[in-house]
PADREN-784725 format. One record per residue (C-alpha): chain; y, x, z; residue number from 0. Coordinates in nm, 2 decimals, decimal comma, always signed. Each point is the difference from the previous one (the first is absolute). Example, Ala and Ser with C-alpha at 12.3 -4.5 7.8 and 13.67 -1.06 7.14 Angstrom:
ATOM lomar     py     px     pz fivex
ATOM     A  -0,45  +1,23  +0,78     0
ATOM     A  +0,34  +0,14  -0,07     1
//
This chain:
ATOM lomar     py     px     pz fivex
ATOM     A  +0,65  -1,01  +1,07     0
ATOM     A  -0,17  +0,30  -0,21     1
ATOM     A  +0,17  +0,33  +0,08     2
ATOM     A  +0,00  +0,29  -0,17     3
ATOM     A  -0,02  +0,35  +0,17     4
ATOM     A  +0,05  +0,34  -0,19     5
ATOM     A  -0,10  +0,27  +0,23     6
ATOM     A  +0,02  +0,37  -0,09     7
ATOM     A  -0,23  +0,25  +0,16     8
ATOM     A  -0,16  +0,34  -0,04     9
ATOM     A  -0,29  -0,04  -0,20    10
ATOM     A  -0,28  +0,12  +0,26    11
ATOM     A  -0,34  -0,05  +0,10    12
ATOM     A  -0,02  -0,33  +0,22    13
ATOM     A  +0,33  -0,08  -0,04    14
ATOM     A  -0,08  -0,34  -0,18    15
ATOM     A  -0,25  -0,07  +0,31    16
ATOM     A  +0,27  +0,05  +0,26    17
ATOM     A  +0,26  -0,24  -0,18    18
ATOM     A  -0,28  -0,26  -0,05    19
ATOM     A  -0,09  +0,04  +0,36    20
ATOM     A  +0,40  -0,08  +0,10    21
ATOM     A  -0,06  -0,33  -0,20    22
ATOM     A  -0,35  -0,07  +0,15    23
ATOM     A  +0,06  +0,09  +0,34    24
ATOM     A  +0,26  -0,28  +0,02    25
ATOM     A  -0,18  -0,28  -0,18    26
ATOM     A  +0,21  +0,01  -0,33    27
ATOM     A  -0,19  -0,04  -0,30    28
ATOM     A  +0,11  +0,20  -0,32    29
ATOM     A  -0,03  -0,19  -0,31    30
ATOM     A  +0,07  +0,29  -0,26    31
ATOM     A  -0,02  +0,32  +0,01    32
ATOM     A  +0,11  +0,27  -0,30    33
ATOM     A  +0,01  +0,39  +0,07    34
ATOM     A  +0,06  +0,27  -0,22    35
ATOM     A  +0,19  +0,31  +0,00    36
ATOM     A  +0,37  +0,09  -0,09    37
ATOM     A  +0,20  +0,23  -0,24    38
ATOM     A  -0,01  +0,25  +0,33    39
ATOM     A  -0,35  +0,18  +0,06    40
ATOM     A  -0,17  -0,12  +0,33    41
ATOM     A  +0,18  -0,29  +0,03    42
ATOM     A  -0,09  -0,34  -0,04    43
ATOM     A  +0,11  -0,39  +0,02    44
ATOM     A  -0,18  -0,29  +0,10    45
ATOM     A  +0,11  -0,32  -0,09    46
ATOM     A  -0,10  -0,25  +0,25    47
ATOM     A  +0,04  -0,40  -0,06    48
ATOM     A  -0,06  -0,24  +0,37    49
ATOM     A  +0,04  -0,30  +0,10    50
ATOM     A  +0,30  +0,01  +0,25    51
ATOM     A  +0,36  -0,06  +0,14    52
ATOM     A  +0,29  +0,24  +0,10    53
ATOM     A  -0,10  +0,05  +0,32    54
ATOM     A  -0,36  +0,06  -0,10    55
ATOM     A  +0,11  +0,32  -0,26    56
ATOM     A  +0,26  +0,13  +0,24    57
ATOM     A  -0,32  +0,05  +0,27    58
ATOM     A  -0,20  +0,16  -0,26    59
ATOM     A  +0,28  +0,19  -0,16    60
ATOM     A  +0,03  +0,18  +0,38    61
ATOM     A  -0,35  +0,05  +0,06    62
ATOM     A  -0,05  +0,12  -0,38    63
ATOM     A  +0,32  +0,24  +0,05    64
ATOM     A  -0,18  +0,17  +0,32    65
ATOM     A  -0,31  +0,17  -0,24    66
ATOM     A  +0,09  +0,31  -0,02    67
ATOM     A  -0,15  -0,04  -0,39    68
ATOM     A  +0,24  -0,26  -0,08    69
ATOM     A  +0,36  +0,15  -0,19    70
ATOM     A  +0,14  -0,35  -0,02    71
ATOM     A  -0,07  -0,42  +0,03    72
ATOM     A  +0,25  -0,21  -0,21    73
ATOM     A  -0,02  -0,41  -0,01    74
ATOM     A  +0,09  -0,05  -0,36    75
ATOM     A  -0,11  -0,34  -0,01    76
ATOM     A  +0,37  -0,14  -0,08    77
ATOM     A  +0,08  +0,33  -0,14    78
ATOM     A  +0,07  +0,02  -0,38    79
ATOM     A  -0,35  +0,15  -0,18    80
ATOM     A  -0,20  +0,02  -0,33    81
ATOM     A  -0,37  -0,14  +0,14    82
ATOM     A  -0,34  +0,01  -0,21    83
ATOM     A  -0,33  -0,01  +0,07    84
ATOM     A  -0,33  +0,03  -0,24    85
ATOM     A  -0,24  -0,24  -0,06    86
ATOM     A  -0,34  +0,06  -0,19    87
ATOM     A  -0,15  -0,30  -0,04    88
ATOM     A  -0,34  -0,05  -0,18    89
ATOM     A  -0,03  -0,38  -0,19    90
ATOM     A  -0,29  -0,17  -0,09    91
ATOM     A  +0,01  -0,08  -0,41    92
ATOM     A  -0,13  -0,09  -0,29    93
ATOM     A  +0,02  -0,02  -0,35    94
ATOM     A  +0,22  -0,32  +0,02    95
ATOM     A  +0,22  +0,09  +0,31    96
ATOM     A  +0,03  +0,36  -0,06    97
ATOM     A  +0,34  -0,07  -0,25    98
ATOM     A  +0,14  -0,23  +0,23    99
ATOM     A  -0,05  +0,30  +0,29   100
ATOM     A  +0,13  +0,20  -0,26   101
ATOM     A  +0,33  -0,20  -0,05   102
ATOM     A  +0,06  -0,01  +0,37   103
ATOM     A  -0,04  +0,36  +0,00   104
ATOM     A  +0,26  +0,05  -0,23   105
ATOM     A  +0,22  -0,22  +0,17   106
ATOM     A  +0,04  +0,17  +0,30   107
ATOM     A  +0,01  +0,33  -0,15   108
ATOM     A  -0,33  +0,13  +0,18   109
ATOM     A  -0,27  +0,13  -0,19   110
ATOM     A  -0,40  +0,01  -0,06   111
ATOM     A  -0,14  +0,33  +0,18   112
ATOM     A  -0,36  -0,11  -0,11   113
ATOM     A  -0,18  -0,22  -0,17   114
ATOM     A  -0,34  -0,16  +0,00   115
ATOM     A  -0,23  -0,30  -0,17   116
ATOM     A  +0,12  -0,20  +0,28   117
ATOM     A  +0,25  +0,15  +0,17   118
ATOM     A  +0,35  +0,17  -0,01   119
ATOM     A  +0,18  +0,27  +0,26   120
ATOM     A  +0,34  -0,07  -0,01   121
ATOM     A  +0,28  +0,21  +0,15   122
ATOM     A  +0,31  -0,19  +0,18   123
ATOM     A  +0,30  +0,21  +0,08   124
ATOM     A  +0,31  -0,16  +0,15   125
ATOM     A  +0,15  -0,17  +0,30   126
ATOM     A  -0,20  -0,23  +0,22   127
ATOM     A  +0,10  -0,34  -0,18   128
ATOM     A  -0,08  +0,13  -0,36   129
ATOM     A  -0,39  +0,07  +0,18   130
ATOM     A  -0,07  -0,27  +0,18   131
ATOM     A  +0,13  -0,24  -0,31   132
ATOM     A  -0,23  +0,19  -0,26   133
ATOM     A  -0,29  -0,03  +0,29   134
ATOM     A  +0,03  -0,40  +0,02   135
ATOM     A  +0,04  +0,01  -0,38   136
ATOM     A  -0,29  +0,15  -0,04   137
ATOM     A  -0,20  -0,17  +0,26   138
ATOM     A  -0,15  -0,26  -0,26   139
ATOM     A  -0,19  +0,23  -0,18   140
ATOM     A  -0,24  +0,16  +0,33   141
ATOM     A  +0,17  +0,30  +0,14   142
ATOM     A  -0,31  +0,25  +0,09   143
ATOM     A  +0,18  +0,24  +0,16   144
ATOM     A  +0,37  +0,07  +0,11   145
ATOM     A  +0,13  +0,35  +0,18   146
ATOM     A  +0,38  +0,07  +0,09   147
ATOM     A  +0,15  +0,24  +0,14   148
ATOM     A  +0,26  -0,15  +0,22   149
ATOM     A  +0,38  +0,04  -0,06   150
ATOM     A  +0,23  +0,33  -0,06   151
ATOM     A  +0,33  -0,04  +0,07   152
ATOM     A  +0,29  +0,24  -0,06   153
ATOM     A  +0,39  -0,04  +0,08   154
ATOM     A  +0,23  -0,08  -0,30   155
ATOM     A  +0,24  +0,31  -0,01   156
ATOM     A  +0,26  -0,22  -0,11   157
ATOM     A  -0,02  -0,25  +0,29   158
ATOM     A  -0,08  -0,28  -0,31   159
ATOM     A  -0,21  -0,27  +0,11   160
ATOM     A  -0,15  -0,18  -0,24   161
ATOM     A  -0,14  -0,29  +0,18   162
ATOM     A  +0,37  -0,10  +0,03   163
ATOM     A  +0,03  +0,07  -0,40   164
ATOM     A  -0,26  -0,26  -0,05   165
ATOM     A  +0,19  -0,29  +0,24   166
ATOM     A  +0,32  +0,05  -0,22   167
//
């Protein structure tokens, strides 16, 4: 199961090494990563996706909270959140395929960043289902060159999840 860690820290120099080195010390692999800082000068978050059960997080949650760097670790993996991530994804095309890119574009309510003769940037915002479907949609026409930036994830304030909205 994917798990998602937000951890808070004090945005200093090598503070992103330590934390990796918590992960790589102990053979767990990251598969995203997303940092950027907050509303509050010199601090930051880190969003952190990994493979991983309970008992997996609840190690690294203790050896994350002993970095003196590190202001908090919260699993919000079953929490209720708002998660995107961007896409920029550059698409072979032509003269014939470029409306039907075009139409898929639309669709999804992405847009085109750049375009060439033969090729199109487009930018994907949203959560994780809406850009991997857009990806495979695209597939048919050559993909040249894809770049994401993993996910961001916040806590709904309301305690709303969504996910349950959709099952209803």
């Amino acid at each position: 199961m994917k798990k998602t860690l937000s951890i808070t820290v004090y945005n200093e120099s090598g503070v992103l090494t330590r934390i990796s080195t918590v992960f790589s010390s102990r053979g767990f692999n990251i598969e995203s990563i997303a940092v950027g800082p907050t509303e509050n000068l010199g601090i930051s978050k880190i969003i952190i996706i990994l493979p991983g059960d309970n008992q997996t997080i609840e190690q690294i949650t203790k050896q994350l909270n002993k970095l003196i760097q590190v202001i908090e670790v919260k699993d919000i993996t079953n929490r209720p959140c708002v998660e995107r991530e961007l896409m920029l994804l550059k698409v072979s095309s032509s003269a014939k395929t470029r409306s039907e890119i075009l139409e898929i574009v639309q669709i999804f309510r992405s847009k085109v960043v750049d375009i060439a003769d033969n090729s199109i940037t487009i930018e994907v915002t949203g959560d994780p289902g809406k850009i991997i479907t857009i990806q495979k949609l695209l597939q048919p026409y050559q993909i040249i060159e894809i770049v994401r930036t993993g996910k961001i994830s916040v806590e709904r304030e309301l305690g709303i999840n969504t996910e349950y909205l959709k099952n209803v």
